[in-house]
N, CA, C and O atoms as CSV, one atom per row, in Angstrom:
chain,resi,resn,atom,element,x,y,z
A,1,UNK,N,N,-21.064,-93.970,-34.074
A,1,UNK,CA,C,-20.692,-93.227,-32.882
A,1,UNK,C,C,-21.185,-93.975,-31.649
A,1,UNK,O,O,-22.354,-94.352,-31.575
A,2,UNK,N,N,-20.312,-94.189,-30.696
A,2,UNK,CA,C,-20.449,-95.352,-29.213
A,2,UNK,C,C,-21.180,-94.507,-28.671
A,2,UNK,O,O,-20.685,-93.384,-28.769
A,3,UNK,N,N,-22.455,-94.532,-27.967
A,3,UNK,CA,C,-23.129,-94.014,-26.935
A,3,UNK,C,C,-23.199,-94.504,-26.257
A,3,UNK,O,O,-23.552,-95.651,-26.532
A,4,UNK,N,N,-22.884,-94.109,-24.262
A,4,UNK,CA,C,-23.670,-94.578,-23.375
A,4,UNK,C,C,-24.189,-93.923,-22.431
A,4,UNK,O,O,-23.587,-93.083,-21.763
A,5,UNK,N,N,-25.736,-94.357,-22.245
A,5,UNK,CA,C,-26.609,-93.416,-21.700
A,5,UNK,C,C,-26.844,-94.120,-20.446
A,5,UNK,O,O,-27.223,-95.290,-20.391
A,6,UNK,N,N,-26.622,-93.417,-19.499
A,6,UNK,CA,C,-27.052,-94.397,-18.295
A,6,UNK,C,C,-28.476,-93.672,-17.512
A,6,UNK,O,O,-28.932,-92.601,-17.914
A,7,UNK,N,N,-28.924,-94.242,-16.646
A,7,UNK,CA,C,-30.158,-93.924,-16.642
A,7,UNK,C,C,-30.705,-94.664,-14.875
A,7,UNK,O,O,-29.998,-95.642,-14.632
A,8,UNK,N,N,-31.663,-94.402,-13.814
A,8,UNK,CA,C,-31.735,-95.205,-12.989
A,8,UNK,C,C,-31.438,-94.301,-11.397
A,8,UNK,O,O,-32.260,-94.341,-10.481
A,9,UNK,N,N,-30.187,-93.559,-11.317
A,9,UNK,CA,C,-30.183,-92.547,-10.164
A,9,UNK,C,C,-31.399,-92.302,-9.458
A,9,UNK,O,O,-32.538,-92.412,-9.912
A,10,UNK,N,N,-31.066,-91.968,-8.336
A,10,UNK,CA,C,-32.041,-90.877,-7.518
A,10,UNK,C,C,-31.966,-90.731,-6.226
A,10,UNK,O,O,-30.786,-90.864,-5.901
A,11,UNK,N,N,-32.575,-90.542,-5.402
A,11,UNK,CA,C,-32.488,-90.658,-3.965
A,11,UNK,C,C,-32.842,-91.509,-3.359
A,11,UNK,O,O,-33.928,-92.056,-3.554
A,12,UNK,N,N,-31.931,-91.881,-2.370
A,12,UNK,CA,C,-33.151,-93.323,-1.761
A,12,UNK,C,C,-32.242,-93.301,0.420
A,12,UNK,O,O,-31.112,-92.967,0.778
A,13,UNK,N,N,-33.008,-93.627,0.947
A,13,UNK,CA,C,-33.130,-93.749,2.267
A,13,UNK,C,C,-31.585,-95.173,2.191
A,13,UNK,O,O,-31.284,-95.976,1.308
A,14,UNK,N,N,-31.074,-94.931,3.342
A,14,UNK,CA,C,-29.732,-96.058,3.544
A,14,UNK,C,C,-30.332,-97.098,3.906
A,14,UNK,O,O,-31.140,-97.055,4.834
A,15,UNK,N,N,-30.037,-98.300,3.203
A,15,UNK,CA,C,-30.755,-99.877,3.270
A,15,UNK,C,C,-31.491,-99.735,2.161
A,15,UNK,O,O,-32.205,-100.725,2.000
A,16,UNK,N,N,-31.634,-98.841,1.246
A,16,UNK,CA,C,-32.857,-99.105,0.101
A,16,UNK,C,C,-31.727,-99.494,-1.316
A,16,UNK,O,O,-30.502,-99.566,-1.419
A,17,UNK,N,N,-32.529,-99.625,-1.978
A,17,UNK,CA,C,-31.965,-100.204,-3.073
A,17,UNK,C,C,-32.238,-99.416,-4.862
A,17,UNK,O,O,-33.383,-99.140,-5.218
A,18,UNK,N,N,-31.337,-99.223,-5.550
A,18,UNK,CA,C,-31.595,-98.903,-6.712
A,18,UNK,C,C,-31.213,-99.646,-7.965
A,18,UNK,O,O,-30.283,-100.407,-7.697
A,19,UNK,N,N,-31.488,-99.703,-8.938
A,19,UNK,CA,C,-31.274,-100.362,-10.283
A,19,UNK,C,C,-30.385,-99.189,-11.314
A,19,UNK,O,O,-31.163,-98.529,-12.003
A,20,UNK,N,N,-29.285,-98.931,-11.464
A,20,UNK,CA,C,-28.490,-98.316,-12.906
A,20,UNK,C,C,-28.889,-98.990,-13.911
A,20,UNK,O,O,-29.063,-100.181,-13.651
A,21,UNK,N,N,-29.158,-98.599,-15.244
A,21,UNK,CA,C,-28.919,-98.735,-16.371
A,21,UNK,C,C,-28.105,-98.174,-17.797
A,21,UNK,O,O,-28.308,-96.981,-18.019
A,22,UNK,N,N,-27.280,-98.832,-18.711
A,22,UNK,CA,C,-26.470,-97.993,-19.058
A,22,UNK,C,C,-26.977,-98.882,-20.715
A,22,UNK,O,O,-26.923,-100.080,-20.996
A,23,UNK,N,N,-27.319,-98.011,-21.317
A,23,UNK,CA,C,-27.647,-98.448,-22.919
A,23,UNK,C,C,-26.910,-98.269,-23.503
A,23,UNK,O,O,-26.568,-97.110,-23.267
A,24,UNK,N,N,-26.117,-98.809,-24.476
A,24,UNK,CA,C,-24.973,-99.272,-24.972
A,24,UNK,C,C,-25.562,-98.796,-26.637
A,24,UNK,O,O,-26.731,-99.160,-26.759
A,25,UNK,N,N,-25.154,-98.252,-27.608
A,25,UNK,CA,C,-25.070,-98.307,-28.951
A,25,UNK,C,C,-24.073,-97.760,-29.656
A,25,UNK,O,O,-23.675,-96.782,-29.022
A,26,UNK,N,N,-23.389,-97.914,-30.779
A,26,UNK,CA,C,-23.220,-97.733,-32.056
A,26,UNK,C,C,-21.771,-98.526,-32.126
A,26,UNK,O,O,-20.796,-97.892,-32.529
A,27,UNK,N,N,-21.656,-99.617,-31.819
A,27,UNK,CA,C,-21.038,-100.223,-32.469
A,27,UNK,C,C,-21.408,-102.002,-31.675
A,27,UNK,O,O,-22.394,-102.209,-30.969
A,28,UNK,N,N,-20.484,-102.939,-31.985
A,28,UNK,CA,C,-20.767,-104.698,-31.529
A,28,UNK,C,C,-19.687,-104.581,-30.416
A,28,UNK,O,O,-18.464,-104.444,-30.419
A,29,UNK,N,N,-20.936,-104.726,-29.182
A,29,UNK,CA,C,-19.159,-104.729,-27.816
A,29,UNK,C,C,-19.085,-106.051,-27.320
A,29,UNK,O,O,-18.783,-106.080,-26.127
A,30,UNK,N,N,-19.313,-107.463,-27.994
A,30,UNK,CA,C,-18.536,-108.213,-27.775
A,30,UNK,C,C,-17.638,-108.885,-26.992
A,30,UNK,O,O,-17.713,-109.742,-26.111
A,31,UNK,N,N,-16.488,-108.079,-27.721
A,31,UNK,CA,C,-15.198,-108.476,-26.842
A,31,UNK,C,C,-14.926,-107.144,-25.946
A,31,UNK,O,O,-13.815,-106.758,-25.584
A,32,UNK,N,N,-16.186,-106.516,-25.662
A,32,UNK,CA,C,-15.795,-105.054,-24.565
A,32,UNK,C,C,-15.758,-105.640,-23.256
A,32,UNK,O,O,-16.307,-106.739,-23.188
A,33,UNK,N,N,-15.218,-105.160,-22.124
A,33,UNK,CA,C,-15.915,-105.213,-20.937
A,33,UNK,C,C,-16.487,-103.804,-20.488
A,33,UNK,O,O,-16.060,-102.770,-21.001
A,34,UNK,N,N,-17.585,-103.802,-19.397
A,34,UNK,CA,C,-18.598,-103.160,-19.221
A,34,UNK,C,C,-18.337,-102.669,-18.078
A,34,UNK,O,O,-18.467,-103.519,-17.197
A,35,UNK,N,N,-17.937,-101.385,-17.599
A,35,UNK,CA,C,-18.074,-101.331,-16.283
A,35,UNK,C,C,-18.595,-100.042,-15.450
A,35,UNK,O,O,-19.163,-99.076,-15.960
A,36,UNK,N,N,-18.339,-100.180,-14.269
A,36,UNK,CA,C,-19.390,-98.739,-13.705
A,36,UNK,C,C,-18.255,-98.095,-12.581
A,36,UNK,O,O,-17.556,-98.975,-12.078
A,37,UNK,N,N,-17.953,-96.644,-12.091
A,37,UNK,CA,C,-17.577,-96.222,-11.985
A,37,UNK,C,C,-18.082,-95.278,-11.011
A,37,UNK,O,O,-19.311,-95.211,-11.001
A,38,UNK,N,N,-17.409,-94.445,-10.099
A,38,UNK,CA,C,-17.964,-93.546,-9.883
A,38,UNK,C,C,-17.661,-92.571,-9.267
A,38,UNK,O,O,-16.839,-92.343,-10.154
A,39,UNK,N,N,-17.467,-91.421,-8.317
A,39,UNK,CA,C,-17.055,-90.015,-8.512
A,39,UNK,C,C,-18.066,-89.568,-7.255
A,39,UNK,O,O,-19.282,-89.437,-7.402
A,40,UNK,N,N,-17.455,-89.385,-6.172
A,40,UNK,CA,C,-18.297,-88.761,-4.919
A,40,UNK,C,C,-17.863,-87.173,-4.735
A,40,UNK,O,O,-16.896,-86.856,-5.427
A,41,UNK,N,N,-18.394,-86.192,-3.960
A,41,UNK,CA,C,-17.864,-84.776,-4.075
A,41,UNK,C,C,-16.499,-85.082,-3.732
A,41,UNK,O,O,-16.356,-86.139,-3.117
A,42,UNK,N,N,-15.597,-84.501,-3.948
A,42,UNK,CA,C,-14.038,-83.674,-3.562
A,42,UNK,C,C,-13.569,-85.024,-3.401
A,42,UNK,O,O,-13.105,-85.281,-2.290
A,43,UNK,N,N,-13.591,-86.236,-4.526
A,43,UNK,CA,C,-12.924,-87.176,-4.436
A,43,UNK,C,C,-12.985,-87.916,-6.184
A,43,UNK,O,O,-13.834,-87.889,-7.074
A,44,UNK,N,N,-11.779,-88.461,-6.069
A,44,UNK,CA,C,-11.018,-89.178,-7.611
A,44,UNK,C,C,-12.209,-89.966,-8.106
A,44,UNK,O,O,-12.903,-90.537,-7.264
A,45,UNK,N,N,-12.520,-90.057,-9.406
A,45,UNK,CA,C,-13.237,-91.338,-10.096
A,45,UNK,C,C,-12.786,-92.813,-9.649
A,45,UNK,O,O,-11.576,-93.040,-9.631
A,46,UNK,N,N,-13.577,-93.710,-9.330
A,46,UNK,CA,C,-13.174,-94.659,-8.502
A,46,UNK,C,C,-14.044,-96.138,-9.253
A,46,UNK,O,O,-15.225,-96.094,-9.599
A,47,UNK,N,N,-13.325,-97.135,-9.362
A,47,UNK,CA,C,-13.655,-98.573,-9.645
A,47,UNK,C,C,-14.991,-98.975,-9.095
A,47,UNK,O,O,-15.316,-98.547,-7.987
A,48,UNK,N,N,-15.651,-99.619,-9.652
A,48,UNK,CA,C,-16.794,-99.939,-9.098
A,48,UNK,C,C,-17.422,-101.771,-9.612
A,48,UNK,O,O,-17.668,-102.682,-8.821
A,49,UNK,N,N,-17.518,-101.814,-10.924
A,49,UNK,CA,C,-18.050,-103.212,-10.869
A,49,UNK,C,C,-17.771,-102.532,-12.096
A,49,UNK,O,O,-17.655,-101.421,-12.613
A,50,UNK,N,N,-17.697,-104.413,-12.404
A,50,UNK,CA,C,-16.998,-104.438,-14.348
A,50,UNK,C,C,-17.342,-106.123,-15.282
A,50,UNK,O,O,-16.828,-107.187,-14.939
A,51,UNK,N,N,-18.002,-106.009,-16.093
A,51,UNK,CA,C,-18.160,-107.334,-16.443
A,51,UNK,C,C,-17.794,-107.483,-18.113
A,51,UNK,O,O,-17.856,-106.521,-18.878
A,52,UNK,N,N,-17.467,-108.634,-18.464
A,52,UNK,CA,C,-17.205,-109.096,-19.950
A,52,UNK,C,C,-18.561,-109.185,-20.475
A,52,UNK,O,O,-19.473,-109.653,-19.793
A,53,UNK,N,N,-18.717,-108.782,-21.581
A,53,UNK,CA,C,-19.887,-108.700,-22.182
A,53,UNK,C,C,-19.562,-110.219,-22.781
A,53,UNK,O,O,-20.596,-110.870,-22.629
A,54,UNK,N,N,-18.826,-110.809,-23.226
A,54,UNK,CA,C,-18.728,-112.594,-23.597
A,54,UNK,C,C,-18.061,-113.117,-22.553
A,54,UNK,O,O,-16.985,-112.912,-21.992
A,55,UNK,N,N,-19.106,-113.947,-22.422
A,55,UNK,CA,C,-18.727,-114.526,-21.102
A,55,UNK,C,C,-19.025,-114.599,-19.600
A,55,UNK,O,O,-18.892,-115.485,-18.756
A,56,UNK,N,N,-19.589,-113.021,-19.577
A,56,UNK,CA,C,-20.047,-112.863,-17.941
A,56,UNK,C,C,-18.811,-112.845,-16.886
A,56,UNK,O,O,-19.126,-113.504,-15.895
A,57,UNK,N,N,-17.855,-112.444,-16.813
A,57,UNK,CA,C,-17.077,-112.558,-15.804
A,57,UNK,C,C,-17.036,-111.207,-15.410
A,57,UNK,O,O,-17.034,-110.129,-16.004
A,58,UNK,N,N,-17.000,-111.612,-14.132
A,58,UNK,CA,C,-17.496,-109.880,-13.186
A,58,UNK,C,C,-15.886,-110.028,-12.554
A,58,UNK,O,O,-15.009,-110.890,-12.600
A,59,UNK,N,N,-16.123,-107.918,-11.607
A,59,UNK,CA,C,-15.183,-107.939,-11.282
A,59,UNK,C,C,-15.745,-106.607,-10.158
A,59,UNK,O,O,-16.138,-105.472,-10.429
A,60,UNK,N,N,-15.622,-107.146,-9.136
A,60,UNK,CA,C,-16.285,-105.848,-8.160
A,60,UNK,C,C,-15.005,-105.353,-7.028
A,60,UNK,O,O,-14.468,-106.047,-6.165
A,61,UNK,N,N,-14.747,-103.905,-7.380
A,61,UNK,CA,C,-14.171,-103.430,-5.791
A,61,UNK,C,C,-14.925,-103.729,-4.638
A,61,UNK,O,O,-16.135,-103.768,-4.418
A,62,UNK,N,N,-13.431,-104.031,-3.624
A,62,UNK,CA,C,-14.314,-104.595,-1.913
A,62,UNK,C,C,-15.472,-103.851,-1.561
A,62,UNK,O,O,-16.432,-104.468,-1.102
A,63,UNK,N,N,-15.526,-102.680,-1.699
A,63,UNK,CA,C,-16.523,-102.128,-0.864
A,63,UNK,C,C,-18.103,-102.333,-1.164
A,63,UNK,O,O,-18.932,-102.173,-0.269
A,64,UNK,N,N,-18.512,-102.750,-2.673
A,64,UNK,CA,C,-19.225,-102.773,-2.862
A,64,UNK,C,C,-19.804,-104.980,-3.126
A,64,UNK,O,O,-20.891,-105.340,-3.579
A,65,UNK,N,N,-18.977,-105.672,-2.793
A,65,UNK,CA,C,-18.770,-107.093,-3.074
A,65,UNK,C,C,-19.991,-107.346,-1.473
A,65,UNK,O,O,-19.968,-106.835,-0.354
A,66,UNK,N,N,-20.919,-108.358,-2.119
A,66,UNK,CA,C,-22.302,-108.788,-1.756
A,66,UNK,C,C,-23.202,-107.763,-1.520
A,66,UNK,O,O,-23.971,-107.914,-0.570
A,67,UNK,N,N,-23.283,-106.541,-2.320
A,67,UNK,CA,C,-23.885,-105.408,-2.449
A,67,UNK,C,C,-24.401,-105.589,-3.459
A,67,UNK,O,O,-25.455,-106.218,-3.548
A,68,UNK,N,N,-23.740,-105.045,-4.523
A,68,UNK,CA,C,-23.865,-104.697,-5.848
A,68,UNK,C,C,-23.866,-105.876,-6.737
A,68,UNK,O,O,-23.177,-106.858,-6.462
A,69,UNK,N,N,-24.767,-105.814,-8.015
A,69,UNK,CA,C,-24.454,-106.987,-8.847
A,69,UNK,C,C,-24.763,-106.066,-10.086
A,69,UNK,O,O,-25.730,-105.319,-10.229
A,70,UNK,N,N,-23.554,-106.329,-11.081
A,70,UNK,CA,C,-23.222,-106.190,-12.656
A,70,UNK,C,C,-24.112,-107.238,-13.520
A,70,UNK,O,O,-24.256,-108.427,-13.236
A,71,UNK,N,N,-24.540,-106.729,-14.358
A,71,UNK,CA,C,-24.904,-107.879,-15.310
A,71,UNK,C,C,-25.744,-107.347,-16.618
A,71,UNK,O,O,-26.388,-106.302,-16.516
A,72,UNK,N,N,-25.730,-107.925,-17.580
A,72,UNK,CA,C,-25.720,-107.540,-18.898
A,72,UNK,C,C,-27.001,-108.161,-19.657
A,72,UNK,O,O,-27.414,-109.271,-19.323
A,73,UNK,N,N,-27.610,-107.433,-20.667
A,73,UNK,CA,C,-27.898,-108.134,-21.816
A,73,UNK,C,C,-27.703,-108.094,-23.062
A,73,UNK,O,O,-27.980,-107.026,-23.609
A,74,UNK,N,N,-27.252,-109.045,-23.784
A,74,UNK,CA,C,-26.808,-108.892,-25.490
A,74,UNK,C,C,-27.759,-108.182,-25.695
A,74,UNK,O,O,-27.748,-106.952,-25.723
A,75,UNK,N,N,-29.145,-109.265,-25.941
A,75,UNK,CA,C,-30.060,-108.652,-26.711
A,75,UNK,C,C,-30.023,-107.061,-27.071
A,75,UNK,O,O,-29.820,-106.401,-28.090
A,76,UNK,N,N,-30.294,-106.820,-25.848
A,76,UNK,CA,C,-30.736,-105.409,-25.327
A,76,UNK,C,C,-30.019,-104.425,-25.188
A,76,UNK,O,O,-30.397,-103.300,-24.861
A,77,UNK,N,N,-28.470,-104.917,-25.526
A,77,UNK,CA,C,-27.576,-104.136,-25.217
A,77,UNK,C,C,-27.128,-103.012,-24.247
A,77,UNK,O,O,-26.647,-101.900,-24.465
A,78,UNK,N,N,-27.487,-103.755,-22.951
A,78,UNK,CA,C,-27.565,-103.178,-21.821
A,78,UNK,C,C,-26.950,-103.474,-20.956
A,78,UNK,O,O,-26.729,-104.680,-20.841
A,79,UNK,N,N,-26.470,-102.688,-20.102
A,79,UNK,CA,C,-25.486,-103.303,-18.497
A,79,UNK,C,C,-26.197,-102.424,-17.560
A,79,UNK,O,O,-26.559,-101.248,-17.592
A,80,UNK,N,N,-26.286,-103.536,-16.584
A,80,UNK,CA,C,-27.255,-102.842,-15.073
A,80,UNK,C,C,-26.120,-103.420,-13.819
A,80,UNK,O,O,-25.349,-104.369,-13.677
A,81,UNK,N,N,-26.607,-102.077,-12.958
A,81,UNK,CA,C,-25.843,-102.232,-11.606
A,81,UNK,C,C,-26.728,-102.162,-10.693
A,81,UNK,O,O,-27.333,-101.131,-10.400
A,82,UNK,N,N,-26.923,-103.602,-10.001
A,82,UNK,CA,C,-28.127,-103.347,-9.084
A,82,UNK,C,C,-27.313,-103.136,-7.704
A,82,UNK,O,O,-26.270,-103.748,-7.472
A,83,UNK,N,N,-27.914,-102.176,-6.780
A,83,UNK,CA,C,-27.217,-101.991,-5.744
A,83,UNK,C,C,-28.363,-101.835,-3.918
A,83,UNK,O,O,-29.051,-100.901,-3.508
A,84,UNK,N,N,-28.162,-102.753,-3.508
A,84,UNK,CA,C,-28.815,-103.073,-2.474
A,84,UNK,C,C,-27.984,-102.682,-1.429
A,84,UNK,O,O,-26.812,-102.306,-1.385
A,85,UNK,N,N,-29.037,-102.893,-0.422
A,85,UNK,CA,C,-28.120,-102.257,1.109
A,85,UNK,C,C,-26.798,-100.899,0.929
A,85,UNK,O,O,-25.578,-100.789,1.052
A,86,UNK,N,N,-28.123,-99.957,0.527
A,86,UNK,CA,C,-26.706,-98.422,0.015
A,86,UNK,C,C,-26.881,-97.765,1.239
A,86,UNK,O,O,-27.725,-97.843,2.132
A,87,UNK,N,N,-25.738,-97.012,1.032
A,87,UNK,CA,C,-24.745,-96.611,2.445
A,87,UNK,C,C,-24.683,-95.070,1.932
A,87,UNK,O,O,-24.606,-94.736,0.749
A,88,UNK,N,N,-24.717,-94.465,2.706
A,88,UNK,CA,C,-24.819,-92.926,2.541
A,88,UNK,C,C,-23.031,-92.757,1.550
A,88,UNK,O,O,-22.582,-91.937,0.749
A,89,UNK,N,N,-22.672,-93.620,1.988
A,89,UNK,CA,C,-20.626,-93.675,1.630
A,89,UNK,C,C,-21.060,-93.933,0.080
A,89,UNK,O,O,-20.244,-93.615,-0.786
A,90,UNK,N,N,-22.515,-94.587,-0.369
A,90,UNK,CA,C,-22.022,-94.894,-1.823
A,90,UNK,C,C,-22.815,-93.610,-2.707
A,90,UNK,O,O,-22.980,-93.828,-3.907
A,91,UNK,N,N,-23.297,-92.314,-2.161
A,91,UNK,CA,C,-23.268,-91.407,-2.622
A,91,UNK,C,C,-22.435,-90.935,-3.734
A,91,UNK,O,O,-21.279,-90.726,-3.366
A,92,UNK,N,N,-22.647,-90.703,-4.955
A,92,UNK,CA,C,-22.148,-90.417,-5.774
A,92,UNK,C,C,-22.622,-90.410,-7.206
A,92,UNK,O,O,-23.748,-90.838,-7.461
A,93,UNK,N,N,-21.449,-89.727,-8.616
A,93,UNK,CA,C,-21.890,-89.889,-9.638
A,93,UNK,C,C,-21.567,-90.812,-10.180
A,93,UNK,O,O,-20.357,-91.027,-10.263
A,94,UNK,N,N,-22.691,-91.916,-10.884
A,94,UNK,CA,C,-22.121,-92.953,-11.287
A,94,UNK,C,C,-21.673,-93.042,-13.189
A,94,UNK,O,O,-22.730,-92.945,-13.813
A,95,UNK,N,N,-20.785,-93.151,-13.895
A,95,UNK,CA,C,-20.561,-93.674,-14.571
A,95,UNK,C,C,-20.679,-95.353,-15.415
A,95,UNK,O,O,-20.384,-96.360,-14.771
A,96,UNK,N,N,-21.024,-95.426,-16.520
A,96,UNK,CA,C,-20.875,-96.525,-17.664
A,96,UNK,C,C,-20.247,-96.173,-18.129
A,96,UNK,O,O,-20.299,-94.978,-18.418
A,97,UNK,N,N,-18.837,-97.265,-18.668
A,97,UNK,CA,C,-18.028,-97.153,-19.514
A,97,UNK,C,C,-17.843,-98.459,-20.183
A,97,UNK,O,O,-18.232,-99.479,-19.614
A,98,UNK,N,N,-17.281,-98.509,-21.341
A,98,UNK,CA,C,-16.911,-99.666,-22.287
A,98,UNK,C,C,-15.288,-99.338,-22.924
A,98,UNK,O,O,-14.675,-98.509,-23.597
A,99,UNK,N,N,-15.098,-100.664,-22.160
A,99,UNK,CA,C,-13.320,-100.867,-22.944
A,99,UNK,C,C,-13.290,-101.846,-23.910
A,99,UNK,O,O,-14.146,-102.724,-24.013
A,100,UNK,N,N,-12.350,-101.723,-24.605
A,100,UNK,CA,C,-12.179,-102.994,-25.155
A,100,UNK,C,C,-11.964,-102.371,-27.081
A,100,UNK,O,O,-12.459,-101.285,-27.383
A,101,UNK,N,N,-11.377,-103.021,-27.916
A,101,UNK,CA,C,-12.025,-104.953,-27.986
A,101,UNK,C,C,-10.291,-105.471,-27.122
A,101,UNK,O,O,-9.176,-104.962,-27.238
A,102,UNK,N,N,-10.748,-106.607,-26.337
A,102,UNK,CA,C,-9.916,-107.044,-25.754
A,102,UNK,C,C,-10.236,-108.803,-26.168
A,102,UNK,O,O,-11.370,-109.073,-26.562
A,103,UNK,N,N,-9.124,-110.011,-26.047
A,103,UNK,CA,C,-9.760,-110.506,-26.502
A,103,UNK,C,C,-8.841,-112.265,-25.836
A,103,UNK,O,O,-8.587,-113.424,-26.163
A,104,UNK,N,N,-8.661,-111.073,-24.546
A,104,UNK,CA,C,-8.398,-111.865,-23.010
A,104,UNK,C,C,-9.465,-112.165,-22.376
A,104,UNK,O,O,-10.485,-111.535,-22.657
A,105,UNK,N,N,-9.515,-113.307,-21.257
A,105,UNK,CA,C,-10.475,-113.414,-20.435
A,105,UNK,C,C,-10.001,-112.672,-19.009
A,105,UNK,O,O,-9.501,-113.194,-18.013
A,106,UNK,N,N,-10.337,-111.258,-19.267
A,106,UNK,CA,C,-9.675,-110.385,-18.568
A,106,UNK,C,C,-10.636,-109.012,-17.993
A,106,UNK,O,O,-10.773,-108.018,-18.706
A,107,UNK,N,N,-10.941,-109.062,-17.327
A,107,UNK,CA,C,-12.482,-107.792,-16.489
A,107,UNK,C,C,-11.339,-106.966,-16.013
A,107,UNK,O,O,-10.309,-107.145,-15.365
A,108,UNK,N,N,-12.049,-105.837,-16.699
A,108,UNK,CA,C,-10.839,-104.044,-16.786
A,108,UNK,C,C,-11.045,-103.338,-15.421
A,108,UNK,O,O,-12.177,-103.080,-15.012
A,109,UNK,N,N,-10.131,-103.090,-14.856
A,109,UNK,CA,C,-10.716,-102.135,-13.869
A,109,UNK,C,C,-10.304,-100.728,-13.575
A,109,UNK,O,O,-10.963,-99.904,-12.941
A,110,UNK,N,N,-9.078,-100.555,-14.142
A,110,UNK,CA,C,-8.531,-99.361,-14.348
A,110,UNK,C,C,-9.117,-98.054,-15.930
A,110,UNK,O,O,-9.052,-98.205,-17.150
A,111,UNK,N,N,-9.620,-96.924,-15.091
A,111,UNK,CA,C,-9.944,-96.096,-15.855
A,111,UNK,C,C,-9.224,-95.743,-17.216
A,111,UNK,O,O,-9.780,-95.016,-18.039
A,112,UNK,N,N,-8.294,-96.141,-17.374
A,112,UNK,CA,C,-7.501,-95.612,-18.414
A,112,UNK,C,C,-7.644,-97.038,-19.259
A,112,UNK,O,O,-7.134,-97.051,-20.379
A,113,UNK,N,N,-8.070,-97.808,-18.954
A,113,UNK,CA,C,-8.675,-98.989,-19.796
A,113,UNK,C,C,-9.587,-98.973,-20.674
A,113,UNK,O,O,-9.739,-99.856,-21.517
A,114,UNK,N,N,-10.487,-97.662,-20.519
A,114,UNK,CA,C,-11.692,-97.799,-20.921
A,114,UNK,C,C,-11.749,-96.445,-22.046
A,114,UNK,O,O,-11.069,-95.423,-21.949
A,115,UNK,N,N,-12.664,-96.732,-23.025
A,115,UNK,CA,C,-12.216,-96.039,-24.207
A,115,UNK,C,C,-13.703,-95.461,-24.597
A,115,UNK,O,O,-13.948,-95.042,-25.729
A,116,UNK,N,N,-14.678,-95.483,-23.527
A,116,UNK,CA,C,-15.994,-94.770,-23.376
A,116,UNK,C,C,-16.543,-94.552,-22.544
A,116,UNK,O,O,-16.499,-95.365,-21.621
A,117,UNK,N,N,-17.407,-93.275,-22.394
A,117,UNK,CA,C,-18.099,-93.320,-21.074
A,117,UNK,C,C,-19.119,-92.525,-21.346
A,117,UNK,O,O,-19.051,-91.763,-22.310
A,118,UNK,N,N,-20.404,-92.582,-20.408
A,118,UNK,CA,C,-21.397,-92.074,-20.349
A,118,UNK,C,C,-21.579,-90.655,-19.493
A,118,UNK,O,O,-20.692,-90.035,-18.906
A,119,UNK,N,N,-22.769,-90.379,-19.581
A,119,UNK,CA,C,-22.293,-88.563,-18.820
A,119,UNK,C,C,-22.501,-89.167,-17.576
A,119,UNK,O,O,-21.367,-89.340,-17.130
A,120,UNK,N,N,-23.047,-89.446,-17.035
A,120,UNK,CA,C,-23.336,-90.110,-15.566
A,120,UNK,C,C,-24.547,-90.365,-14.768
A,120,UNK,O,O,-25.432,-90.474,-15.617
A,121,UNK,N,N,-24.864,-90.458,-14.071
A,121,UNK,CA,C,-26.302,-90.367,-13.317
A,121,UNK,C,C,-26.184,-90.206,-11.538
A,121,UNK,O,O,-25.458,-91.042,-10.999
A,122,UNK,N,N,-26.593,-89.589,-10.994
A,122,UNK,CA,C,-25.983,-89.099,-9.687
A,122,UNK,C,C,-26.973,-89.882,-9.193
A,122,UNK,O,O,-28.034,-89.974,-9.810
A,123,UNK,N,N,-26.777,-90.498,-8.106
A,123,UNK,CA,C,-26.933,-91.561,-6.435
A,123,UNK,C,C,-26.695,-90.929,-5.418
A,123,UNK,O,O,-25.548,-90.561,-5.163
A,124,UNK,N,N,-27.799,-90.653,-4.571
A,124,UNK,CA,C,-27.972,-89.521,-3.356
A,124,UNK,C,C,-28.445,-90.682,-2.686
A,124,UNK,O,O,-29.407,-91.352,-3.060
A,125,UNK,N,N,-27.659,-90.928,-1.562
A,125,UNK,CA,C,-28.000,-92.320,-0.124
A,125,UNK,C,C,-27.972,-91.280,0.945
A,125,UNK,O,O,-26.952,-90.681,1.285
A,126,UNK,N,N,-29.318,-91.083,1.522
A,126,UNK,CA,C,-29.581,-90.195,2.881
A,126,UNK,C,C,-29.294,-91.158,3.922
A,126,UNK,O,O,-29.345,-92.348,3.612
A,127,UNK,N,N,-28.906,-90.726,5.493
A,127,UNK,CA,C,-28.701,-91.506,6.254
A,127,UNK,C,C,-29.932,-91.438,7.294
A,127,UNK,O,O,-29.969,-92.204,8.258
């Protein structure tokens, strides 16, 4: 059974910075890509950053590009979203999800790509 637990939320002052974590188990994600997501009040689930677990190839929506950085470990079976310089705008619930097996050199970004997800972890940016 695929679990992902993400972990890392909380509150933080605008210009501060937080670390997501999303623990990955019960099966080999490989050929998954990894990505994060997320969901502000009275608005659609929305793209956020997405990486190939082989390979490393990222894939970030504009808003968050020289902000945010995706990145993974086999070992550990983990994907982190580090997010610096947050903006009251990046308020929200964040999601981990895993698509795949895909077995393109191809970073997913559309929700309906993805064939798991985690319950979420909510991101409160005060201004």
């Amino acid at each position: 059974q695929v679990q992902l637990v993400e972990s890392g939320g909380g509150l933080v002052q605008a210009g501060g910075s937080l670390r997501l974590s999303c623990a990955a188990s019960g099966r080999t994600f490989n050929r998954y890509c990894m990505g994060w997501f997320r969901q502000a009040p009275g608005k659609e689930r929305e793209f956020v950053a997405a990486v190939r677990w082989s390979g490393g190839s990222t894939y970030y929506t504009d808003s968050v590009k020289g902000r945010f950085t995706i990145s993974r470990d086999a070992a550990k079976n983990t994907v982190w979203l580090q997010m610096n310089s947050l903006k009251p705008e990046d308020t929200a619930v964040y999601y981990c999800a895993a698509g795949g097996p895909d077995y393109r050199d191809y970073v997913r970004s559309l929700q309906n790509e993805y064939n798991y997800w985690g319950q979420g972890t909510q991101v409160t940016v005060s201004s």
